[in-house]
ZAMARGU-4260 file (C-alpha; in steps of 0.2 Angstrom, whole numbers, plus 5000, padded with zeros to 4 digits):
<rodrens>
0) 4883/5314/4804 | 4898/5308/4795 | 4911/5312/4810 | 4898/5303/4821 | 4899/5287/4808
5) 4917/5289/4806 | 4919/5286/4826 | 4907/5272/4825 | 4917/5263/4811 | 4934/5267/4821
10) 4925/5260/4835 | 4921/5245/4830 | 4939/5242/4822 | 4948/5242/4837 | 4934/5231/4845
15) 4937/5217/4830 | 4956/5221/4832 | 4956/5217/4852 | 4943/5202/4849 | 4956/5194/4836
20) 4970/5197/4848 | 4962/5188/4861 | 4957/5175/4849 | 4974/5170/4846 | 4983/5175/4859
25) 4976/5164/4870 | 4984/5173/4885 | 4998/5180/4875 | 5006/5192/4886 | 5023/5203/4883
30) 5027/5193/4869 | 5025/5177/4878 | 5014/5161/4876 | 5004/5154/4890 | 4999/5137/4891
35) 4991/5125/4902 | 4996/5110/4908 | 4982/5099/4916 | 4985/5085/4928 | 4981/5073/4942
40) 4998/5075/4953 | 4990/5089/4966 | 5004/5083/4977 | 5017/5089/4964 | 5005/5105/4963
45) 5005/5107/4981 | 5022/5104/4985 | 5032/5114/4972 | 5039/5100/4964 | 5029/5108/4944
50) 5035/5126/4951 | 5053/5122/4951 | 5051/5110/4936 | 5043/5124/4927 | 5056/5137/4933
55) 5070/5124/4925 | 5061/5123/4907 | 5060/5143/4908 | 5079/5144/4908 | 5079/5138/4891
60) 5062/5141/4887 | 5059/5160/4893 | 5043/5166/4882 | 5034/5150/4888 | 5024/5151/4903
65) 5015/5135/4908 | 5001/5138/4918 | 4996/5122/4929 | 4977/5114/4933 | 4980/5102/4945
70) 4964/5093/4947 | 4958/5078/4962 | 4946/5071/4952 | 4953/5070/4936 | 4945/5058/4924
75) 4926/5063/4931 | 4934/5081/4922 | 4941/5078/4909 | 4925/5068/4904 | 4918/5084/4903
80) 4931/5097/4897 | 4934/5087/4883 | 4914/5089/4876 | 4923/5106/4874 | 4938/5110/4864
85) 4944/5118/4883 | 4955/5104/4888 | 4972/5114/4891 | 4984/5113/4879 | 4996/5098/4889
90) 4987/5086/4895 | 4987/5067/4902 | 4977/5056/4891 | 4962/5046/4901 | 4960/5029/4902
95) 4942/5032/4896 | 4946/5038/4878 | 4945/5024/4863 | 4961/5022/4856 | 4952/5025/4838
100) 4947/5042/4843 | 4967/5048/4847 | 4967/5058/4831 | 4952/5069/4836 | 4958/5074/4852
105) 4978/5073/4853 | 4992/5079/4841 | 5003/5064/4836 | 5021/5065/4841 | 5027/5053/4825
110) 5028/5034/4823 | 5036/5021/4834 | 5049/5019/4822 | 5055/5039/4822 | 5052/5038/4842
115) 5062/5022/4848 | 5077/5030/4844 | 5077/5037/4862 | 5060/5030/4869 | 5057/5012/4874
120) 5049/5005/4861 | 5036/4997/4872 | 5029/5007/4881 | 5027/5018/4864 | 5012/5007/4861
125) 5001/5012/4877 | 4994/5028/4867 | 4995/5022/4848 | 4985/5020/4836 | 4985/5019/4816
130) 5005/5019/4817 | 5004/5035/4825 | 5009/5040/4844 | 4997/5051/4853 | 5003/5050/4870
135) 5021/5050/4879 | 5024/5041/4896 | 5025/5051/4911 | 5034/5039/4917 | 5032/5019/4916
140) 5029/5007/4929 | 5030/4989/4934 | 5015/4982/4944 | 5015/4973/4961 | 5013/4975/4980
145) 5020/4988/4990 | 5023/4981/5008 | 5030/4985/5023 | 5047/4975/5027 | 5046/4977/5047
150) 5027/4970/5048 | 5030/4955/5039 | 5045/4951/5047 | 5035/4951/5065 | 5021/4942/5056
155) 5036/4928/5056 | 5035/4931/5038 | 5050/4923/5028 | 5046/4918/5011 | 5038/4931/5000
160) 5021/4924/4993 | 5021/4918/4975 | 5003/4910/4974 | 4985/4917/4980 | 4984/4904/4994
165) 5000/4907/5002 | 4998/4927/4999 | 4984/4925/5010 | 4992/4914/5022 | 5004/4930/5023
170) 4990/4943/5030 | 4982/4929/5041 | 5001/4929/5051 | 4999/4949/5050 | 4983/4950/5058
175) 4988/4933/5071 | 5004/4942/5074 | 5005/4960/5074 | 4993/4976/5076 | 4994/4980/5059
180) 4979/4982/5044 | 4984/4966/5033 | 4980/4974/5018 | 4971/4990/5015 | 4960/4992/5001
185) 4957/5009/4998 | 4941/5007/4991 | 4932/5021/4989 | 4947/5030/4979 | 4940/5022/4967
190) 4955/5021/4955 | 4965/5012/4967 | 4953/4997/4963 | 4958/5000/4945 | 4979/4993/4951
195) 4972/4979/4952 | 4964/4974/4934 | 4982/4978/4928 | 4987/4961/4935 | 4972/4953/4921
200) 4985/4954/4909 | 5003/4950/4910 | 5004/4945/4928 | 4990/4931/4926 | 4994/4924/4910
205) 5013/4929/4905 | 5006/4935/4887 | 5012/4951/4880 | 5000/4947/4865 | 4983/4942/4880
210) 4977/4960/4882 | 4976/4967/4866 | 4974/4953/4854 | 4968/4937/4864 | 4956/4945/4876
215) 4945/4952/4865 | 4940/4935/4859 | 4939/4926/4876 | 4924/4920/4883 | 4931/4912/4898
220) 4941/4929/4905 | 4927/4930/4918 | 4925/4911/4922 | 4933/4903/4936 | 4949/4898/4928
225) 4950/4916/4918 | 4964/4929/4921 | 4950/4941/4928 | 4942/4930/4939 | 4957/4924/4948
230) 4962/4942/4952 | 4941/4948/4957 | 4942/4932/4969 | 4958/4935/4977 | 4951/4954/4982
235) 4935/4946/4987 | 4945/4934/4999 | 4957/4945/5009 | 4938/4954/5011 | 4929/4940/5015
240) 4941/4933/5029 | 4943/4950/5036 | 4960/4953/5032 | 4959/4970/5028 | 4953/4987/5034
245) 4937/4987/5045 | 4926/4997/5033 | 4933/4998/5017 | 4921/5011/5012 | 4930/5023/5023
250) 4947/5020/5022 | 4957/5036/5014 | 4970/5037/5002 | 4982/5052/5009 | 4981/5045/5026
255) 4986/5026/5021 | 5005/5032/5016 | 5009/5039/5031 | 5000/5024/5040 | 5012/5010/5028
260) 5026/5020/5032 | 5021/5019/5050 | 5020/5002/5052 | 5000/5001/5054 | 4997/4994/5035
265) 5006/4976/5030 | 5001/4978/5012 | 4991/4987/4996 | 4989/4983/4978 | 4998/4997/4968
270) 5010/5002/4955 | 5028/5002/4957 | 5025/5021/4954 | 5019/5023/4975 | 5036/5018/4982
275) 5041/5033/4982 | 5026/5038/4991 | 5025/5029/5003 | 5045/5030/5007 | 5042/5049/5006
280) 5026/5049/5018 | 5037/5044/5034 | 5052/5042/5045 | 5055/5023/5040 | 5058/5025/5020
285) 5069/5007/5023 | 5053/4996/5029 | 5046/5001/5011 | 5047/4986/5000 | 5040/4980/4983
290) 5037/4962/4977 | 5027/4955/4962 | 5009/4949/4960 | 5007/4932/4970 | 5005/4923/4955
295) 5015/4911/4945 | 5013/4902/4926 | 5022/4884/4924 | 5032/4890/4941 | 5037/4905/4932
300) 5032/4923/4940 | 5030/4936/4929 | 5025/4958/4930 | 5012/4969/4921 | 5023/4983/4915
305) 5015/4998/4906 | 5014/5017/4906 | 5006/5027/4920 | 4998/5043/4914 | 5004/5047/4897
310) 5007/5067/4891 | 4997/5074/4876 | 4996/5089/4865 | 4977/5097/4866 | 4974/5096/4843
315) 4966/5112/4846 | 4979/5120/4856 | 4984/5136/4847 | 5001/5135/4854 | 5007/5114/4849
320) 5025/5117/4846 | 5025/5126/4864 | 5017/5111/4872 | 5026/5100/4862 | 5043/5107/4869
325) 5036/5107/4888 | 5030/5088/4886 | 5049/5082/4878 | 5056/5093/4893 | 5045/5084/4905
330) 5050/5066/4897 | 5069/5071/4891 | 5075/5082/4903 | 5068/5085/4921 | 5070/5068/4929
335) 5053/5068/4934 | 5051/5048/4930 | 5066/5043/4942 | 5063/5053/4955 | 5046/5049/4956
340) 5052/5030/4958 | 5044/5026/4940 | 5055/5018/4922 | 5059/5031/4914 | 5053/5032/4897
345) 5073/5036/4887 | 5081/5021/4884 | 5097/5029/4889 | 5091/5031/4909 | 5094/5019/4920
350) 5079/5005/4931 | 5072/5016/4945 | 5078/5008/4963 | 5066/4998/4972 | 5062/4982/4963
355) 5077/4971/4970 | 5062/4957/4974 | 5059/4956/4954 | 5075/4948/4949 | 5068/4935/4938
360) 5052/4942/4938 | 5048/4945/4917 | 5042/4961/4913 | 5024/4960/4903 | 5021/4974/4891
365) 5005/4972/4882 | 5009/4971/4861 | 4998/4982/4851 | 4982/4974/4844 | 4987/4969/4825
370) 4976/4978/4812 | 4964/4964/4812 | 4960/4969/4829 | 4962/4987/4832 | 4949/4998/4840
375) 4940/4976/4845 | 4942/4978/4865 | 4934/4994/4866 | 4921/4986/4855 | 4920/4972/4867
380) 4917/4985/4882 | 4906/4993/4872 | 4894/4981/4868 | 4895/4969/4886 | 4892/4987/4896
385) 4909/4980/4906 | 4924/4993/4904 | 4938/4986/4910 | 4945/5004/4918 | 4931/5011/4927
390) 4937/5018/4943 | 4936/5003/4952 | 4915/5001/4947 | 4916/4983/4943 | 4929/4976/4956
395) 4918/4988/4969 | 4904/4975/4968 | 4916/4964/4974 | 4920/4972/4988 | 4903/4974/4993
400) 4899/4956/4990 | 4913/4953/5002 | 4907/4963/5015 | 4892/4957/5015 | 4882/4975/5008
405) 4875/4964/4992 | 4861/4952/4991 | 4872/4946/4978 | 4885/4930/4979 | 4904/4932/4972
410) 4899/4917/4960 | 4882/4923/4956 | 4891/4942/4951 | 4904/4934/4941 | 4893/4924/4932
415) 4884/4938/4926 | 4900/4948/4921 | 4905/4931/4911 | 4890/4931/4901 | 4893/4948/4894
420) 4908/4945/4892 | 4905/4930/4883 | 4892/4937/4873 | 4901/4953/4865 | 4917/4942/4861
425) 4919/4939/4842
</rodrens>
């Protein structure tokens, strides 16, 4: 009886001793650390571009290996994964987390101050909060129009467009003119809607200081006259004159690059991040242009500029300083940024090629709210049931007012906006 006990007791040692192994190893092999890296780029997935990135960090960092999650519908999973603590241990930050809830999800990579060193200070705000930075640019990003050269000059195009009026005059001489889409507006993507509200800010009203600390306490940003209200009726036009695809409902994301690079789209609503993209999709990377929002203040033309996707340390990652070293390779070291056509977030690195048509066009970067009004626009969203980035929900009602799938009018849809917008402000 005792040797039978004595087997039952050794038994059950090694199965705690291989259950606290695998507890901490978290897929510890041969005396490396694995960890996971989850992102949106399934291009850079599928195309080897992560492999030979991550064969590149191994050379320094050989006991590391980074296991990589592409994932199409990103933010719809992370929502998810992150009920969890199972969110990998690098991540990109959604737009959909509340900058007061950083600390529960992210590790901080420091303050500002220890990290503008190197970093644009700027853009060290987009994932901040409580003097502490939770997230670190992928790269950065100016925001405009990407366009292709060759259509608009057989529309008889000349003069780039610098107001909403004569924007739209451009894509009426596109479709009088040429056989090409005027403007494609990828509407079902869903986040492509999204490039758009990033126009609200900077673009609209020339304010660093609008989005963060103004905006929560404006009534009229959804009246006619307000930053969003110019931008939803300038969609809601290029819909409503037909100067877009024929069934926006339909139109598909992958197949647009090649079709700009081709010649068959004169124009779409994106981050300067897509350049690259669309130059890459095709045989005609030299009819690929960039130019800024058609808008101007006091005759003065000015550019959201922010982060794209920013990196993050998973706080229940067993393995930080591992992902913390991958994520600074990522930023410092593979390039990434520039070659992907985006600003890279070191100082020391030069402006990405591509935005000739912005010289004396002001880069917007929004301020951080003061401490008076940290965490007040989510409470805003919040409370009006209007979220600002929603993959593309909000400005998708326009688009169906537009093509005429809503019993709804454009003024009787941004009227009710306004007065919830109006409502929640403090």
């Amino acid at each position: 009886m005792k040797r039978v006990m004595k087997k039952i007791v050794t038994l059950m040692l090694v199965v705690v001793m291989a259950m606290s192994m695998a507890a901490c190893g978290s897929g510890d092999k041969d005396g490396k650390v694995t960890i996971t890296f989850l992102t949106n780029r399934t291009d850079l997935d599928n195309d080897g571009t992560y492999e030979a990135l991550i064969a590149k960090f191994n050379e320094k960092h050989p006991n590391i290996n980074v296991e990589v999650q592409s994932i199409t519908d990103y933010a719809g999973e992370l929502a998810t994964r992150m009920q969890t603590k199972e969110y990998g241990d690098v991540l990109l930050i959604p737009d959909a987390v509340p900058k007061t809830e950083y600390p529960k999800y992210f590790e901080s990579f420091g303050t500002v101050e220890e990290l503008s060193d190197i970093y644009r200070e700027g853009y060290l705000y987009s994932k901040w909060y409580d003097n502490q930075v939770y997230g670190l640019a992928y790269m950065c990003t100016v925001q405009g129009i990407v366009y292709n050269k060759a259509v608009f000059a057989d529309a008889g195009i000349t003069t780039l467009p610098t107001t909403p009026e004569e924007f739209l005059n451009c894509l009426q001489m596109i479709k009088d003119n040429t056989d090409a889409i005027p403007y494609y507006t990828n509407a079902n993507s869903g986040w492509t809607l999204d490039q758009w509200e990033d126009h609200t800010a900077g673009s609209i009203t020339g304010d660093s200081s609008y989005r963060n600390n103004e905006l929560p306490y404006d009534a009229n940003a959804f009246e006619e006259g307000g930053s969003h209200y110019v931008v939803a009726k300038l969609l809601y036009d290029i819909i409503d004159q037909g100067l877009c695809e024929a069934d926006p409902t339909t139109c598909d994301w992958e197949a647009s690059k090649l079709m700009m690079n081709n010649g068959e789209i004169g124009c779409m609503v994106l981050g300067s991040w897509a350049i690259s993209q669309m130059k890459e999709a095709g045989e005609n990377a030299d009819d690929i242009g960039y130019m800024p929002f058609p808008y101007t203040v006091d005759g003065k033309q000015y550019a959201s500029s922010g982060t794209d996707y920013c990196y993050a340390i998973n706080k229940n990652s067993k393995h930080k300083e591992e992902a913390k070293a991958f994520i600074e390779f990522l930023v410092n070291e593979s390039g990434l940024a520039l070659d992907q056509g985006g600003i890279s977030l070191l100082k020391d690195d030069p402006m990405p090629a591509g935005l000739e048509e912005f010289e004396g066009v002001e880069f917007i970067v929004d301020q951080p709210a003061t401490d008076e009004n940290a965490g007040l626009l989510d409470e805003v969203q919040q409370e009006s049931g209007i979220t600002l980035y929603d993959n593309g929900s909000r400005l998708n009602g326009v688009v169906d007012i537009a093509r005429g799938a809503s019993s709804q009018t454009f003024e009787e849809y941004m009227k009710s906006l306004a007065e919830k917008w109006a409502a929640a402000v403090k």
